[in-house]
N, C-alpha and C positions, 0 to 999 in steps of 0.2 A: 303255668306259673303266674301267678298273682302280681299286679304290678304295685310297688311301696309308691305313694305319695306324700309329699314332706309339704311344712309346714318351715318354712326358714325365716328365723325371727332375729332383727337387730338386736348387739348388745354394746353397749357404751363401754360398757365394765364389767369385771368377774360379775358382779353382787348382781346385775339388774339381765347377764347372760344366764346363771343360776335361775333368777324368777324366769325368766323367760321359758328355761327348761320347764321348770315347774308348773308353768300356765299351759304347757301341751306342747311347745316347740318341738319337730324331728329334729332342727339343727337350728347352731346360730351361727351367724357370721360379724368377727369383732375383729379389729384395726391388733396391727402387730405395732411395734414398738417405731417403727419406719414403713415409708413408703406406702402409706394406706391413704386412700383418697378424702378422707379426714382427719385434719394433723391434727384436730382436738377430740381426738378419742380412739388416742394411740393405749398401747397395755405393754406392762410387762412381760418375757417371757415367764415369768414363776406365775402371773394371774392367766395367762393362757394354758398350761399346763394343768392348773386346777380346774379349771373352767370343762379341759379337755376329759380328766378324771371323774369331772363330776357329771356330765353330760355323757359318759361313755358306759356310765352304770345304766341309766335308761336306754342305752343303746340309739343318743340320739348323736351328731356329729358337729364337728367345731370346724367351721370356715372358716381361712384368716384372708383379708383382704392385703394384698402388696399389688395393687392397681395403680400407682401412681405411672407417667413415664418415668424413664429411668436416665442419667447422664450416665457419659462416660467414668465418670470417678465415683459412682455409684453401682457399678457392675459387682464387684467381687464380694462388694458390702451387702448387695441383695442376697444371692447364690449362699452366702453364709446363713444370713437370716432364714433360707428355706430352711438351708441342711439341718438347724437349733429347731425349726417348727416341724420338722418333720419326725425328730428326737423328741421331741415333748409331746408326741400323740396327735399333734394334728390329721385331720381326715385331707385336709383340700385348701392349695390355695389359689385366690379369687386373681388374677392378672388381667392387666390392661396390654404389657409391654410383651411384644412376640422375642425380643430378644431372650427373655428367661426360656423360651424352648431351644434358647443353642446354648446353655449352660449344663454345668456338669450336675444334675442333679440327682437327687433320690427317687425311689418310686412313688410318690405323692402325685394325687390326683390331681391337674392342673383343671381351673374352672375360665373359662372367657368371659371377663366380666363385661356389663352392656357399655362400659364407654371401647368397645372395640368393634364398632360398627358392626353389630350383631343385628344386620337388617333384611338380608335376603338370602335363599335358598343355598348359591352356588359360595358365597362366604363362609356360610355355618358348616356347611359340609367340609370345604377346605379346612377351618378347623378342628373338624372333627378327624379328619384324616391325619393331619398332623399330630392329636396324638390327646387332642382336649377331649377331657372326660363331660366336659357339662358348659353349656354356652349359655349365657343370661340373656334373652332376646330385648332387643330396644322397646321401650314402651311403646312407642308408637303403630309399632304395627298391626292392624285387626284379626279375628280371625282365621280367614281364608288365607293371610299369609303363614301362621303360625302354622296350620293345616299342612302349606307348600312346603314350609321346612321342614317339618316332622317326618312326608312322604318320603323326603329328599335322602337324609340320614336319621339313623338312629341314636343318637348322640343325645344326653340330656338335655333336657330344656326346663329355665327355669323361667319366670316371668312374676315381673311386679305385679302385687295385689292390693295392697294399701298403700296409704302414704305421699307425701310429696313429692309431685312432678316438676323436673327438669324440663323448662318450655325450650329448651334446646336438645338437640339430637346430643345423647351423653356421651361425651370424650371430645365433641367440634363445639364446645363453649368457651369463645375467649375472650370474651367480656371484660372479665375482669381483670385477666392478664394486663389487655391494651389499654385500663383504665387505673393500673396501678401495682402491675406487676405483681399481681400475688395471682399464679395460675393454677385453675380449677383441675387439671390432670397431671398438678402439684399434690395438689390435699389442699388449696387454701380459696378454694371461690368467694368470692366476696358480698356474693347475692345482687349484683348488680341489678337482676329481672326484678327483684320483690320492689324499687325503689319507684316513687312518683315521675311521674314523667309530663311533658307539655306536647300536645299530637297539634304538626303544623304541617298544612297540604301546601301544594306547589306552589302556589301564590303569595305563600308564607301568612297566610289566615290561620288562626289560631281554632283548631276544633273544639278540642278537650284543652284547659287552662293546666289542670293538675289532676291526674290518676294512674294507679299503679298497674299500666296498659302492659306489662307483659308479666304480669303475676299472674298464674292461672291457679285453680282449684286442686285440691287433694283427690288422689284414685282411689276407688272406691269399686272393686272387680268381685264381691264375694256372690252378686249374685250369679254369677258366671262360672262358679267353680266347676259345675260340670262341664260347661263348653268347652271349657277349656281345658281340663281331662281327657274330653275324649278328643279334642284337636294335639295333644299330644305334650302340653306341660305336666310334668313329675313332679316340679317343687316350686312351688309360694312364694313370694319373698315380700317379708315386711320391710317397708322404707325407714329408715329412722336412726343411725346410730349417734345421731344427737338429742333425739327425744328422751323425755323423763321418762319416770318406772311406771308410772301411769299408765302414758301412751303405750307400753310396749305390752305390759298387762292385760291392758284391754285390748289391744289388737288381737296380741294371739290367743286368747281366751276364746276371742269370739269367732276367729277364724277357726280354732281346733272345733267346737259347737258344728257350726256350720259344714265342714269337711267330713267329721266323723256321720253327722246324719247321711252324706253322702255315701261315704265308706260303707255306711252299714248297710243299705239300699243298695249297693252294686258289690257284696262283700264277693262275689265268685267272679269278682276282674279285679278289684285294688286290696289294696290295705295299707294300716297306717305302717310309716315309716320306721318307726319307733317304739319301746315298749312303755305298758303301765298306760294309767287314767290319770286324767285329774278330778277332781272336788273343789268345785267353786262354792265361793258366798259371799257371792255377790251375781249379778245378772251382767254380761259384757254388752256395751252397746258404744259402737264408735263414735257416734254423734257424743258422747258425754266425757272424750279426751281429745287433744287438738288436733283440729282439720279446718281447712279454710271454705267447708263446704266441699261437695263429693260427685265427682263424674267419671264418669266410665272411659274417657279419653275417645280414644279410635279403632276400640275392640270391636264394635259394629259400626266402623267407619264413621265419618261425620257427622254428626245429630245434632247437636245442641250448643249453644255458647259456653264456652268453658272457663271463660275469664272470673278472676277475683279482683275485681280492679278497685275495688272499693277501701281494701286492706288487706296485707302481708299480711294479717294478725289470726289469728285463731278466731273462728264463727263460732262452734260448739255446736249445742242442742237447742233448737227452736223449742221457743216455748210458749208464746203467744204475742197478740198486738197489747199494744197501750191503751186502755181504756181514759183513764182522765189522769194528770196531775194535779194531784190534791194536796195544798199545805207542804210538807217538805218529804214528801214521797209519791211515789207512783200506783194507779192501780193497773194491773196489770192479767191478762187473760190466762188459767191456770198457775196462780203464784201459788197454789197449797203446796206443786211440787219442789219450790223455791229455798233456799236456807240461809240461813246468818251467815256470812263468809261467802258466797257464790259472787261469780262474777258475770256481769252483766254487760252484752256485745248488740250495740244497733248502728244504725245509719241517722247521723247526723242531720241536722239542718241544713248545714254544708256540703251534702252528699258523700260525708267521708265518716269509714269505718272510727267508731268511738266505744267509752265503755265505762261503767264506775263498777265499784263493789257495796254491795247489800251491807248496811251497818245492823237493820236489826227488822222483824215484820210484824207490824203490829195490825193485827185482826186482817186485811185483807188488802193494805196500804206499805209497800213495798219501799224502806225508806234507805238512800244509796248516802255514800259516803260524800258525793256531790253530786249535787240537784240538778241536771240538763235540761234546757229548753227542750221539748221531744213536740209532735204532733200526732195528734190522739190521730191510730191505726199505726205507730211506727212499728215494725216487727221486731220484738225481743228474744232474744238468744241468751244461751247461758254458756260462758266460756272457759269457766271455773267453776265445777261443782265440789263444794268444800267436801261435802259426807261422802258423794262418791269418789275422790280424795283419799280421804283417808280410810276410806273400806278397801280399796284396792293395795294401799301403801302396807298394808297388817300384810306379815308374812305367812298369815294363815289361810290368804283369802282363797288361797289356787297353791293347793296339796298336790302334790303328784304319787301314786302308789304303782308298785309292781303287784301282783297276785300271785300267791302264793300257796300252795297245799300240804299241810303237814301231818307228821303221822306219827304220832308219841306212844312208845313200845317198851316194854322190859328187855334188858338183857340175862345173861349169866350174872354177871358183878353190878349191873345197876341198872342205869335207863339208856332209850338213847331216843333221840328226835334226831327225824328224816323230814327237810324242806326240799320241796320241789317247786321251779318256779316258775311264771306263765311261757318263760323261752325253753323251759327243758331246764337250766339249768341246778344240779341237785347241791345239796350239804348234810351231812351227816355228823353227829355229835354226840360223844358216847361218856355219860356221866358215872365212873363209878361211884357208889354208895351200899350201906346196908340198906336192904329191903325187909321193912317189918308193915304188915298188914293195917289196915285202920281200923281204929275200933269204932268208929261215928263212919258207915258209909253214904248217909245220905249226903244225895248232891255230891259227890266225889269227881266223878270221871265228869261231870258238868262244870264242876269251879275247876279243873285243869286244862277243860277247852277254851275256858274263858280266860285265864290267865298266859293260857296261848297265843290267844287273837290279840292281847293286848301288843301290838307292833308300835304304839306310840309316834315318836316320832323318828324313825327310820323307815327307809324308801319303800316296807312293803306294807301290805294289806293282805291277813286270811281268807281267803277265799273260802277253805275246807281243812274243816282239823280232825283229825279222828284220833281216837286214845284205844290201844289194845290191849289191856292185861290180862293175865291169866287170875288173878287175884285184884284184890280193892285194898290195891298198897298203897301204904299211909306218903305223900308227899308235901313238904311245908310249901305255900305259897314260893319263898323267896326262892327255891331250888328250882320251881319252874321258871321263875322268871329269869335265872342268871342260864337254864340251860338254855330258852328260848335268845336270851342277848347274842349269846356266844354264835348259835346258830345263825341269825340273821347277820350278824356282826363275818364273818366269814362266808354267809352267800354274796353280799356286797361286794367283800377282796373277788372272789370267783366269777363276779359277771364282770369288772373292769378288768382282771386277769385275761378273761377266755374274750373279750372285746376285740372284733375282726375289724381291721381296717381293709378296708378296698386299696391296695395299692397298684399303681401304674406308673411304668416307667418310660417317661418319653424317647423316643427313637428316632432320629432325623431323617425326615423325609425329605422329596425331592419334588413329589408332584405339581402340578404347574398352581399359580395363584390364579382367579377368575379375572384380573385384570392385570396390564403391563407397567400401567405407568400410574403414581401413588402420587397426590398430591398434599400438602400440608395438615387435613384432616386424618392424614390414619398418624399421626404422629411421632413419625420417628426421629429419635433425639440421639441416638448410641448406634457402634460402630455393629453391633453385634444383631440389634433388631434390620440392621442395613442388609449385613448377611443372610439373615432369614430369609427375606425377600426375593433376593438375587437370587439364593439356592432354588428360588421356587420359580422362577423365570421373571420374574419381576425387573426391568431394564430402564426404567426411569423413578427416580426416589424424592420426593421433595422436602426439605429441614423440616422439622414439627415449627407449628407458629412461635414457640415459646424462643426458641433458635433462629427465627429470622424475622419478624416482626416489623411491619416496615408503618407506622405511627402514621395515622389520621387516616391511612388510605387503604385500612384491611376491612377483609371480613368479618365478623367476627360469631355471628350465629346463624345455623341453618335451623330452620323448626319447621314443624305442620302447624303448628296454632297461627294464627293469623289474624293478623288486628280487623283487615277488612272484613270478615266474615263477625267478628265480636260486633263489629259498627253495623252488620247489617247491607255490607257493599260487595256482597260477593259475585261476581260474575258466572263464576261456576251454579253455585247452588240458592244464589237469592236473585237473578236475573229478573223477574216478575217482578220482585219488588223492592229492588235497590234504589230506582231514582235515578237523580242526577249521580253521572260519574266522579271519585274524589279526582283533584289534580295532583299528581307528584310528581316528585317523590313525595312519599308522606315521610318528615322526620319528628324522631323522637329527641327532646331534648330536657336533660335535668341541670341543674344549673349553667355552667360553659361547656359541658358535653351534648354531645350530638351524635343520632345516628341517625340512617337513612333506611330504608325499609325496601326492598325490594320483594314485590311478588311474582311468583312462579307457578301461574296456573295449572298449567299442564303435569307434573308431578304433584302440584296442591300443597307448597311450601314457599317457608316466609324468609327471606334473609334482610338481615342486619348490615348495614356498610358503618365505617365510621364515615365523619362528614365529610371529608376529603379525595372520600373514593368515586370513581365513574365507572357508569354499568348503564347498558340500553336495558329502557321499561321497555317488556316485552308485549306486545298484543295480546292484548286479552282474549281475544278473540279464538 
C-alpha cells in the first residue's frame, strides 16, 4: 500500500482556505471561533463547514486548530466547540492542552500540535499511545532525530516546511506574557523576538547599539522533501495563518510542483493525498512573496548563521547591486525585471533594513517614491512585486480539476450520460426526449464530444469522452449542455456525500509518561490536563507560567538559536576562531526591559532570564 503524502496549507479565512485548496493543498488548517493559537484569525462555525464541503469534494481535509491552554472556566466551552466541529465535517483537531483527552468526545482525530513539546522519541510515542492520530514535530529538530521517532512509533508526523520560525521552542515562549500579559499559548504573542534590542556583555560594554538580535530568517525545507519522506514525515505544513493570499498562493503552488515531481519519481511508495490537478499561470517562486530571507534551521544540524537581525520586515527577491545614483533615481543591476508599483528592500547607510517604492522607470534609471542615500554595490531586493501581485490575486491563476471519463449513449426514450471519475466515483443521467435522426451529419458525434468537454468552471476536467449511437441523431447544442450540467452538478453532491472521514475515538489510557516530575513548560493550567498526568504516573505537576509568574525573575525562553554562535563566539563549533572570550552575562536590552542570556553548551541551547533572575554561567568547557 502506497503511502498519501499531504501538503497542509494555512488559511486565515474561508476565501483564502478555498485558494489554497485550489493551488494543490491535501489539507488546510484554519483557527475555530475560540481557542486557536491566533486570536486574529479566528472563523465562524458556518465558514468552517463550507470550507469543510468544499475541500471534502477534492478529498482534501480541514484541520481546526483549539491549541491554546485551556482555564478552568473554559473546559465545557472547549468539549462543546469540538462536538459543533465534529458535526460540521471536520477531519482533525490540532491541540496543545492534554486535558481535551479526558473529555467526553466524539471520534475525531485528535493531532498534537508542535507547542506540546513534540521533541523526542519516548514523548511522541506516549502520545501516540494515548490515542493521537498525528504529532507536529518541533522545528528544531534535524534529521536523525525525525528518523529516531518515526523507528519509535508509527504515528503521523507532520513537520514545518515554509514559513516563519518561532526562535523559541513552541509552547515555552513567555516573553511576551512577562512583558505585558498577552500570552503566546493564549493566541495573542506579542512578537517580542522581531523587536530592536542593545547586546551589553558583563562589563556592561555596549556591543551591538541597536539590532533585531533575536529575529531569525524564514524556513525554507523544500529542498529536502525527499529526506524527509523517507525519514518518515507524511504531511508538509505551511507557516502562515496570518499571511496574505499571495503568500499562501505561492507557497503551496510551489510546494504542490515540487512534491508531485517527487510523487511521480517514487509513484510505487507515495502518492498525493488528495484528488485532481491544478493549472497554474503563473510560475510559483517563494523568493517573490514574504520571507525574511531562507534557511534550513537545524534539519542538517548546525551550519550557518540564521539571524535576520537587520529587519523583522519582509527581504523578497534579490535582484541586484546598485550601480550609480543618478539625478532622482537609481541604476540598478537587472531592473528590466522591475515594475511601476514594486517595492524595493536594502540595507541602509545605518546598517538597518529600509525601503521605498518604484514611482515609475524610465529607460534603465529606476526612479523611487524617495530618493535614499545608498552606496554604489548596495544589494537590492524586491519586497513587493506589484504584477506578481496581482497575477496571483486573479482567481484563475491556480484551477484545480478532478478527471473525469464520460460516455454519451442512447436509450429506449432518449439519452443518457455516464461520468466516471478519477476516484471511481460514477453518475448517471438519463434524458428523455424524441429521437429524430439528423439530417446534416457531418461533424456530429465530434461537436457532441466537444460540447461535453466543455466542464467550465466546475470542479472537473474531461479526460475522455466517447459518444455511442446506433444512429447520427439529431441533438441541439443546448440539450447537451444542460444534460452534461445536470451530470457534473450531481457527481459533485456524490463525492462530498460518499466523503470518508478517518474517525478515532480516544480511549483513556494509563501507561506511564517518560517523565515524573513536569515543570512550568509543559503548561498545565486546568484541573483536567492535572489528571491526565497523574493517570499516567506523573507525581510532581508545576502551574503553567501564565498561573504563576513571578515578575523580573523568570525564565522566559528556551531556543537552539544562539546569539553567540550569530557573533561568531561559539566555543562548541567556532573555537579556532572565536578570539577573545565575551564577558557575561550578555544582556539584551530594549528600552527599560532587559533580559539576560544564558548559554548551555552541552545540549547547544540559549535561555533567556528577565533581569532580575540568578543562574550559574556554566563552563564552557
Amino acid at each position: 500500500m502506497r503511502k498519501k503524502i499531504e501538503i497542509l496549507a494555512p488559511a486565515k479565512n474561508l476565501y483564502q482556505g478555498m485558494a489554497a485548496i485550489n493551488a494543490g493543498a491535501d489539507a488546510v488548517y484554519i483557527g475555530a471561533p475560540l481557542f486557536g493559537a491566533r486570536t486574529n484569525a479566528t472563523n465562524s462555525l458556518e465558514d468552517i463547514a463550507e470550507l469543510a464541503r468544499y475541500a471534502h469534494l477534492f478529498k482534501s481535509k480541514v484541520l481546526v486548530t483549539v491549541n491554546t491552554i485551556l482555564y478552568e472556566n473554559e473546559l465545557d466551552t472547549c468539549r462543546e466547540l469540538i462536538w459543533e466541529l465534529y458535526n460540521i465535517g471536520v477531519d482533525a483537531i490540532i491541540i496543545q492542552d492534554m486535558a481535551i483527552l479526558e473529555m467526553d468526545l466524539p471520534p475525531i482525530a485528535l493531532h498534537a500540535s508542535t507547542q506540546a513539546n513534540n521533541r523526542d522519541a519516548a514523548h511522541v510515542k506516549f502520545l501516540a499511545d494515548a490515542g493521537i492520530k498525528r504529532v507536529v514535530l518541533a522545528r528544531e529538530l534535524n534529521l536523525d532525530q525525525v528518523r529516531e521517532i518515526h523507528q519509535a512509533t508509527d504515528v503521523e508526523l507532520e513537520f514545518f516546511v515554509t514559513g516563519a520560525l518561532c526562535v523559541s521552542f513552541s509552547g515555552n515562549c513567555y516573553m511576551s506574557v512577562a512583558n505585558g500579559e498577552r500570552s503566546a499559548n493564549r493566541g495573542s504573542c506579542a512578537q517580542n523576538c522581531r523587536l530592536p534590542y542593545r547586546l551589553i556583555d558583563g562589563k556592561g560594554n555596549t556591543l551591538i547599539e541597536s539590532s533585531h538580535l533575536l529575529s531569525i530568517k524564514d524556513l525554507d525545507l523544500s529542498d529536502e522533501l525527499p529526506n524527509m519522506i523517507k525519514a518518515g514525515i507524511c504531511s508538509f505544513k505551511i507557516e502562515g495563518r496570518l499571511k496574505d493570499l499571495v503568500y499562501v498562493k505561492n507557497n503551496t503552488s510551489y510546494l504542490r510542483k515540487r512534491l508531485d515531481a517527487f510523487l511521480e519519481a517514487y509513484a510505487d511508495q507515495y502518492e498525493k493525498a488528495s484528488s485532481g490537478r491544478t493549472f497554474y499561470n503563473f510560475d510559483p517562486e517563494l523568493d517573490r512573496s514574504f520571507n525574511r530571507g531562507y534557511t534550513d534551521y537545524f534539519l542538517n544540524h548546525r551550519r550557518e548563521k540564521i539571524g535576520s537581525w537587520e529587519s523583522p520586515k519582509s527581504k523578497g527577491q534579490y535582484i541586484g547591486k546598485l550601480l550609480e545614483t543618478k539625478a532622482n533615481g537609481y541604476r540598478i543591476e537587472n531592473h528590466e525585471v522591475l515594475n511601476n508599483g514594486d517595492g524595493l528592500y536594502f540595507i541602509n547607510e545605518n546598517g538597518e533594513g529600509d525601503g521605498t517604492l518604484i514611482n515609475i522607470i524610465v529607460n534603465d534609471l529606476v526612479v523611487p517614491n524617495e530618493l535614499k542615500t545608498l552606496a554604489v554595490g548596495t544589494e537590492i531586493y524586491r519586497n513587493l512585486d506589484a504584477e506578481f501581485n496581482r497575477m496571483i490575486e486573479n482567481e484563475n491563476s491556480a484551477v484545480r480539476k478532478i478527471g473525469v471519463a464520460m460516455l454519451f449513449s442512447e436509450t429506449e426514450k432518449g439519452f443518457m450520460l455516464h461520468v466516471v471519475d478519477e476516484d471511481g466515483h460514477t453518475c448517471t443521467v438519463h434524458h428523455e426526449m424524441p429521437k429524430e435522426t439528423a439530417k446534416n451529419t457531418d461533424g456530429l458525434i465530434d461537436n457532441i464530444k466537444k460540447n461535453l468537454a466543455k466542464t467550465g468552471h466546475t470542479p472537473f476536467i474531461a479526460d475522455a469522452v466517447e459518444v455511442e449511437f446506433s444512429q447520427n441523431w439529431f441533438l441541439p447544442n443546448s440539450k447537451v449542455n444542460e444534460i452534461r450540467r445536470a451530470a457534473l452538478e450531481q457527481l459533485a453532491e456524490i463525492r462530498i456525500r460518499d466523503y470518508q472521514r478517518e474517525e478515532h475515538q480516544i480511549v483513556k489510557t494509563d501507561h506511564p509518561y517518560p517523565v515524573q516530575s513536569l515543570d512550568f513548560t509543559y503548561n498545565v493550567s486546568n484541573k483536567l490536563a492535572r489528571a491526565f498526568y497523574k493517570r499516567h504516573g506523573v507525581t510532581d505537576i508545576e502551574k503553567a507560567f501564565e498561573l504563576q509568574w513571578d515578575p523580573g525573575k523568570s525564565r522566559v525562553m528556551v531556543t537552539k538559536y544562539c546569539v553567540k554562535y550569530e557573533l561568531g563566539k561559539c566555543p562548541r563549533y567556532q573555537r579556532d576562531t572565536m578570539g577573545e572570550k565575551l564577558a557575561e552575562p550578555l544582556t539584551l536590552k530594549h528600552g527599560e526591559v532587559e533580559y539576560k542570556l544564558k548559554f548551555n553548551c552541552k545540549p547547544c541551547e540559549m535561555e533567556i532570564w528577565e533581569k532580575d533572575a540568578e543562574f550559574v554561567i556554566e563552563d564552557e568547557d
